[in-house]
C-alpha positions as CSV (number, residue, x, y, z in Angstrom):
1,X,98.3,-54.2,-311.2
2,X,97.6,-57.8,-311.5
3,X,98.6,-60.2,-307.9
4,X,101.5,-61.8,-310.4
5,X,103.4,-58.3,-310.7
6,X,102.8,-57.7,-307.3
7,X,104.3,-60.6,-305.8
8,X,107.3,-60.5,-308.5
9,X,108.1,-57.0,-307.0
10,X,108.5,-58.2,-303.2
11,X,110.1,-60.9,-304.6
12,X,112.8,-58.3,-306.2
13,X,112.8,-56.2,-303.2
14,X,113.4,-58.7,-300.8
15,X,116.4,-60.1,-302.8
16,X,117.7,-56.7,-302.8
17,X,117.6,-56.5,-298.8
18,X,119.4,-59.5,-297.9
19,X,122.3,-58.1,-300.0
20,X,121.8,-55.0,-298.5
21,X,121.3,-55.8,-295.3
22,X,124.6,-57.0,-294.4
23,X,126.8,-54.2,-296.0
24,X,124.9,-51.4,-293.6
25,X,125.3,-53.3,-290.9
26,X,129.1,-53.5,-291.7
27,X,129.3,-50.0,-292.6
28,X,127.2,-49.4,-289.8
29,X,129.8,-50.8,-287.4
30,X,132.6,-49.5,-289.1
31,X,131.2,-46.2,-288.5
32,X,129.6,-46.2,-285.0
33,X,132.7,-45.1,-282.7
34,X,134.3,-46.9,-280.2
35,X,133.1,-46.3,-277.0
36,X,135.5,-43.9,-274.5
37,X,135.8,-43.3,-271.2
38,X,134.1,-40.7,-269.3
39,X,135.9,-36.9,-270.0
40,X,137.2,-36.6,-266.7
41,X,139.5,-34.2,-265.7
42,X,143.2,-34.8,-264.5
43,X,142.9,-38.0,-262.6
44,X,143.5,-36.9,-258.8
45,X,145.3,-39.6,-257.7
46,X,147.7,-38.6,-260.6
47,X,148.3,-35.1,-259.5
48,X,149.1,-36.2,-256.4
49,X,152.6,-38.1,-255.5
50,X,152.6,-40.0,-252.2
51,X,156.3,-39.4,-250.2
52,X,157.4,-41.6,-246.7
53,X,157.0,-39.5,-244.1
54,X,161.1,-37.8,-243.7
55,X,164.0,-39.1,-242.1
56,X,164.7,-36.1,-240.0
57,X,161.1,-36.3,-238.4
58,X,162.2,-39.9,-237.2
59,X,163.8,-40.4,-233.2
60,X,167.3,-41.4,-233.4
61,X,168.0,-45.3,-232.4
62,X,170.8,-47.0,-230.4
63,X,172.5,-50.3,-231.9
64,X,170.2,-52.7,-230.1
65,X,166.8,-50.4,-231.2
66,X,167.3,-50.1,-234.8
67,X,168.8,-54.1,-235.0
68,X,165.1,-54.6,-233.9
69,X,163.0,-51.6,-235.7
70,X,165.2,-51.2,-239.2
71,X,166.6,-54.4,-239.4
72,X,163.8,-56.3,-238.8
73,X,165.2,-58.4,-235.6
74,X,163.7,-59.7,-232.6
75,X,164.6,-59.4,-228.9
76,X,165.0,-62.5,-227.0
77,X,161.7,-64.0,-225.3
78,X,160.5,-62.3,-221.7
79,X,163.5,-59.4,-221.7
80,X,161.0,-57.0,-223.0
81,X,160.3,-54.1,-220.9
82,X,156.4,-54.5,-221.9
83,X,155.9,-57.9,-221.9
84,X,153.9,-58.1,-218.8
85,X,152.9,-54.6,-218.5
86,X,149.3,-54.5,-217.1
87,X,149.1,-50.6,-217.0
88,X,146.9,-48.6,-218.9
89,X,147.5,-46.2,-221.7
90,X,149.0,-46.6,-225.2
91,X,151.2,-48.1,-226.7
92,X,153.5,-45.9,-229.4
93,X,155.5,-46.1,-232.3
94,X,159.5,-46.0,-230.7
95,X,160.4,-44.5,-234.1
96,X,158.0,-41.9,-235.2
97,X,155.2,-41.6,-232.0
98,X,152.3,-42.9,-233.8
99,X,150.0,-44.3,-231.6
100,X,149.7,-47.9,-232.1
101,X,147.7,-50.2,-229.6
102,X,145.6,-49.2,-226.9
103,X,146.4,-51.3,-223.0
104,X,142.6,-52.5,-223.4
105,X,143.6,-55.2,-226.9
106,X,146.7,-56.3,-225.1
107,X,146.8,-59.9,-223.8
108,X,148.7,-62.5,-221.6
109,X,149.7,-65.2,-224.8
110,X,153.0,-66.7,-222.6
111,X,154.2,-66.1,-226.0
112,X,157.2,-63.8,-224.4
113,X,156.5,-61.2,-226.0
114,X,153.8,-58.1,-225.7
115,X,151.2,-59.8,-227.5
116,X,147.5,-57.6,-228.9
117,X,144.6,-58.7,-230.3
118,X,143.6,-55.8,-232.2
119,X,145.5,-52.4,-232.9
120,X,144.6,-48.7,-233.5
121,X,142.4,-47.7,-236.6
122,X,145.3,-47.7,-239.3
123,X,147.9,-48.0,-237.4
124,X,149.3,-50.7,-238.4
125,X,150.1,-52.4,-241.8
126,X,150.8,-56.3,-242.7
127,X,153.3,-57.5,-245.0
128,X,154.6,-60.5,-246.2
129,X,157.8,-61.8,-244.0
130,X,160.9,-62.6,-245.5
131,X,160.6,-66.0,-244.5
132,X,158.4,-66.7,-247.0
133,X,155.3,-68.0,-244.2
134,X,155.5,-65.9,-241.3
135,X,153.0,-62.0,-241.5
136,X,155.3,-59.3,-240.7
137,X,153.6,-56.0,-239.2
138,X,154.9,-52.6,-239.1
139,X,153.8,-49.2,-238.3
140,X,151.8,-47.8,-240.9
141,X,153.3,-44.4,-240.3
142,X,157.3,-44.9,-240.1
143,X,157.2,-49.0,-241.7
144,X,159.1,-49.5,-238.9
145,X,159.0,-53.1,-237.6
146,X,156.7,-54.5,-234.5
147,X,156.8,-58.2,-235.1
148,X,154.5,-60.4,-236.7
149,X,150.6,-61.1,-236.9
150,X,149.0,-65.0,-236.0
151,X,145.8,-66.3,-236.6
152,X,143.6,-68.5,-235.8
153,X,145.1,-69.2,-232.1
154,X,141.9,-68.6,-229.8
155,X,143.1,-66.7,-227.2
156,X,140.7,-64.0,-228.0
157,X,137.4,-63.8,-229.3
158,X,139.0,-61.8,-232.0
159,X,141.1,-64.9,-232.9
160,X,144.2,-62.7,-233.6
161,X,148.0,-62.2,-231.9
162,X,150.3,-59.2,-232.9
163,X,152.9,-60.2,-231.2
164,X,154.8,-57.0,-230.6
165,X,158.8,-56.4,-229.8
166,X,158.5,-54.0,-226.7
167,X,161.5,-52.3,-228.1
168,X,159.4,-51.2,-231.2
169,X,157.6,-49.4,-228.9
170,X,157.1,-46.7,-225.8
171,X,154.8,-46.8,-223.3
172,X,152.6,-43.5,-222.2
173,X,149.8,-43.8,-219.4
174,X,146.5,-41.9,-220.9
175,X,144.5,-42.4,-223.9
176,X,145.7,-42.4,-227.2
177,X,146.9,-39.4,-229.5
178,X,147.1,-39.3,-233.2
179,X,148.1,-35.9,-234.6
180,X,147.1,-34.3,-238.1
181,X,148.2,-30.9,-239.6
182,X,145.9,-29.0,-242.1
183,X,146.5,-25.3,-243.3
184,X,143.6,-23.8,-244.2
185,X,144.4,-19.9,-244.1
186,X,145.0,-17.8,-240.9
187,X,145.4,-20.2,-238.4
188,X,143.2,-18.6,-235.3
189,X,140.0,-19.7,-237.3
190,X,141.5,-23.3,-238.0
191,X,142.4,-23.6,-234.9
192,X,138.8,-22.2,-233.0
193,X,136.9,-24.5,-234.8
194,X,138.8,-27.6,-234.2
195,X,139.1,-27.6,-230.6
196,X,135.3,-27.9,-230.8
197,X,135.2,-30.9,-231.9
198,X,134.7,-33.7,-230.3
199,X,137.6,-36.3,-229.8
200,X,139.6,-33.5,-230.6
201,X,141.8,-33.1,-227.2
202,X,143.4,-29.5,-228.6
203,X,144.0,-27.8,-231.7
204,X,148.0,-25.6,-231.6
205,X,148.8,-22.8,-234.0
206,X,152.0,-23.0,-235.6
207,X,154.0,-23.1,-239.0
208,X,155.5,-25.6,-241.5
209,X,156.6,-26.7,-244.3
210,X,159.3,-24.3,-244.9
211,X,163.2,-23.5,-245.5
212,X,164.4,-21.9,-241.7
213,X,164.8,-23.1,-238.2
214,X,162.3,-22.1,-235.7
215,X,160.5,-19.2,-237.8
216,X,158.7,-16.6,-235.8
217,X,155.7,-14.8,-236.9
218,X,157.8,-11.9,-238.7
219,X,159.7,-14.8,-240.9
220,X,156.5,-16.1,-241.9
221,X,154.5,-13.2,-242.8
222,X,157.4,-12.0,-244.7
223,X,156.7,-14.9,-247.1
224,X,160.7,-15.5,-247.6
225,X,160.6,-18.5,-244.8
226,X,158.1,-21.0,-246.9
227,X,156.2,-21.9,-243.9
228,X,152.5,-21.8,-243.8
229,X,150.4,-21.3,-241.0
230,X,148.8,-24.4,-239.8
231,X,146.9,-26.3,-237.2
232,X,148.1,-29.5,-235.1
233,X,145.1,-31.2,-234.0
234,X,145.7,-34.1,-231.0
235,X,143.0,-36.3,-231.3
236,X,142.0,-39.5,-229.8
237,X,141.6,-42.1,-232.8
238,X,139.1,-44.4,-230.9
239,X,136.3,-41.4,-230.7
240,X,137.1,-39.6,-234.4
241,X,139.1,-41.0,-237.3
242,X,141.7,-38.8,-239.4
243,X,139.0,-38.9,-242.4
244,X,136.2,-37.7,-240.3
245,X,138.6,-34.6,-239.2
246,X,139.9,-34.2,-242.8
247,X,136.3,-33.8,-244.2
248,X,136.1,-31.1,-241.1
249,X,139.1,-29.3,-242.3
250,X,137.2,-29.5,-246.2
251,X,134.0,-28.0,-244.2
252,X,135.7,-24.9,-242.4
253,X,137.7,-23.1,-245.4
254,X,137.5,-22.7,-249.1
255,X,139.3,-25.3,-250.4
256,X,138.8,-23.9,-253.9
257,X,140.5,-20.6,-253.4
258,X,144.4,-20.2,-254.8
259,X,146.0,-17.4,-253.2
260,X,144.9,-17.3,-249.8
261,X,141.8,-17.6,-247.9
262,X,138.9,-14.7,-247.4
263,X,141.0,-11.8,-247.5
264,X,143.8,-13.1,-246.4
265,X,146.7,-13.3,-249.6
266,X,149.5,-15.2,-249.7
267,X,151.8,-18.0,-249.5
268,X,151.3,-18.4,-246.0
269,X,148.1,-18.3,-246.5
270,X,147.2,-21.6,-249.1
271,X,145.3,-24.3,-248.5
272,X,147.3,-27.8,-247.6
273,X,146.8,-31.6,-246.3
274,X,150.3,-32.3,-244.3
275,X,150.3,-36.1,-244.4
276,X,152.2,-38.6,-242.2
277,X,151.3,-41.9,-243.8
278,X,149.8,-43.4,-246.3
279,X,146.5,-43.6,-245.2
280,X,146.2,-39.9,-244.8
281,X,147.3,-39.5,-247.7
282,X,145.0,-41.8,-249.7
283,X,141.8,-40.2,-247.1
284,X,142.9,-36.8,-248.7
285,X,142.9,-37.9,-252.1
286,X,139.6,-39.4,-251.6
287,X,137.8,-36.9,-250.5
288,X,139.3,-34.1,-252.6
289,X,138.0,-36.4,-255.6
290,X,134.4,-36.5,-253.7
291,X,134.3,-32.6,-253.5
292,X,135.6,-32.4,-257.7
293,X,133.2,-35.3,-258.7
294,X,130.6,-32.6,-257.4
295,X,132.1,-29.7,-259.7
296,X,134.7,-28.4,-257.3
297,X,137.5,-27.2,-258.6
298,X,140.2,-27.6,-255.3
299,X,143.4,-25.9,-254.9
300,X,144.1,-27.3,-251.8
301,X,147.8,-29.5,-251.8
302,X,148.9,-32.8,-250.2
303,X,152.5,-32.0,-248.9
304,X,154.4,-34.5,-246.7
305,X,154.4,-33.8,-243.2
306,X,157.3,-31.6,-241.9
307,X,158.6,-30.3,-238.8
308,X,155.9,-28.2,-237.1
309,X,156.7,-25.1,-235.4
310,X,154.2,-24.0,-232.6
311,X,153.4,-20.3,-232.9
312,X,154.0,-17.5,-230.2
313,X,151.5,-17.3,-227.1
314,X,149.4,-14.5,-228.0
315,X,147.9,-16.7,-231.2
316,X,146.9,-20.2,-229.3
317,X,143.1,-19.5,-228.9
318,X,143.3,-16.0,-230.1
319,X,139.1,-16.3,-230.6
320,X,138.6,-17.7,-227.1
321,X,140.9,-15.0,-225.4
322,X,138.8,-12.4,-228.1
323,X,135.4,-13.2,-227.5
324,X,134.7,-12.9,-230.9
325,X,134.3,-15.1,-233.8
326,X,136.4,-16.2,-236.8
327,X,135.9,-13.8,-240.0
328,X,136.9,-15.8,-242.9
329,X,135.7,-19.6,-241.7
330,X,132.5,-21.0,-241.1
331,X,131.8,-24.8,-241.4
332,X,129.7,-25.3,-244.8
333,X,128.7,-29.0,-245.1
334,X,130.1,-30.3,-248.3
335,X,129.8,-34.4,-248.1
């Protein structure tokens, strides 16, 4: 074959690609799919529906306290019963008993009003005012309202006044106590392991979340009441936060089981987050979409928090009084 020939047939061949070329690469992109999202199972956040913490958990209000707390008013400079309170203790929600602000972030502004320059870890949540330029605050529990939030001052180091209605709020001498409530099976176990924490001040056994008054032991175990046995944990929020306790409560049962816990079956039995506010709520979600992202499948439920019933005498610190040791929950470190 001669170089003429052989150059004439690159020639040909090269003419042919750059027609070609472009019609694969069209029919290359026409075919190539379009790239989708990851396969992941139900979204969490989706199976879960956030409710306000109910009414009927909420302390009743004269005239002059819910003009201030649910209608957003404000009492008249220096009449406030806190204003120059120099005691210490906490500071707490007047509507639902959240803990709030701790006497130690509390300040003399000669504002006239209680005035703090930092609150409780989630405690409290900042909103736009009405006014259009003031920073309302509530309680991040209840959304009942404190006052309002100012900047850039300097009275503080921490550059920052929430300047508080004292009728928003009730004083108590002592550290401060959050609660939480997780079911997590028979409640002697739940209980045992979470007054060992520390932070934890005590751990109570009880019921909740059902349909009847005051249910006693019988009512529950007879599954007809809806109650479930559960723990209220008191617990200072300045040594251990609510996620650190709800990864605890994640640690000491299986949260993957459906009907009950070890051996024990039943309603009463399930696995449940009771939530107060939003930020328990979120925590819970969060961490029950840590423990599926690592092939998990959880059962456990998010319920709003409803009256809790403590149980009879004989099951507070039923392990302690035993000498003995839970047999269906162990602390298995999961995150």
């Amino acid at each position: 074959m001669n170089l003429t020939r052989v150059f004439l047939i690159i020639a040909i061949f090269a003419v042919l690609l750059a027609v070609a070329l472009p019609a694969m690469r069209v029919a290359s992109k026409q075919q190539e799919p379009e790239v989708q999202p990851m396969n992941i199972p139900e979204m969490t956040s989706e199976r879960f529906q956030f409710k306000p913490i109910d009414q009927s958990l909420l302390k009743k209000l004269n005239a002059q306290e819910r003009q201030v707390i649910i209608n957003k008013g404000t009492e008249r400079a220096y009449t406030g019963e806190y204003t120059d309170n120099k005691e210490e203790g906490t500071y707490y929600c007047r509507l639902c008993g959240s803990p709030l602000y701790a006497s130690e972030d509390k300040f003399e502004s000669n504002c006239g009003w209680p005035s703090f320059d930092e609150e409780l870890p989630f405690a409290v949540d900042r909103q736009s005012d009405a006014d259009g330029s003031r920073t309302e605050i509530v309680c991040a529990t209840c959304n009942g309202h404190l006052g309002h939030v100012f900047l850039g001052e300097g009275f503080t180091e921490k550059d920052t006044r929430h300047c508080v209605n004292s009728i928003s709020m009730v004083f108590k001498e002592g550290s401060p106590q959050a609660r939480a409530v997780f079911a997590g099976g028979c409640f002697w176990g739940v209980e045992h392991l979470f007054e060992s924490v520390e932070g934890v001040y005590e751990a109570t056994s009880g019921y909740t979340g059902g349909m009847i008054e005051n249910p006693t032991y019988e009512d529950v175990l007879s599954k007809r009441s809806g109650h479930l046995e559960a723990v209220e944990v008191l617990y200072n929020p300045k040594i251990i936060s609510y996620e650190e306790l709800a990864k605890y409560f994640f640690e000491i049962h299986d949260p993957t089981q459906t009907n009950g816990q070890g051996p024990d079956i039943g309603n009463q039995y399930l696995s449940a987050v009771f939530y107060q506010s939003r930020h328990e709520f979120d925590t819970a979600v969060k961490l029950i979409t840590i423990l599926e992202d690592k092939g998990m499948k959880i059962a456990t439920t998010l319920r709003p928090a409803a009256k809790f019933w403590e149980a009879e005498g004989y099951h507070q610190d039923y392990y302690e009084r035993k000498g003995s040791l839970p047999y269906c929950h162990a602390w298995t470190k999961r995150f």
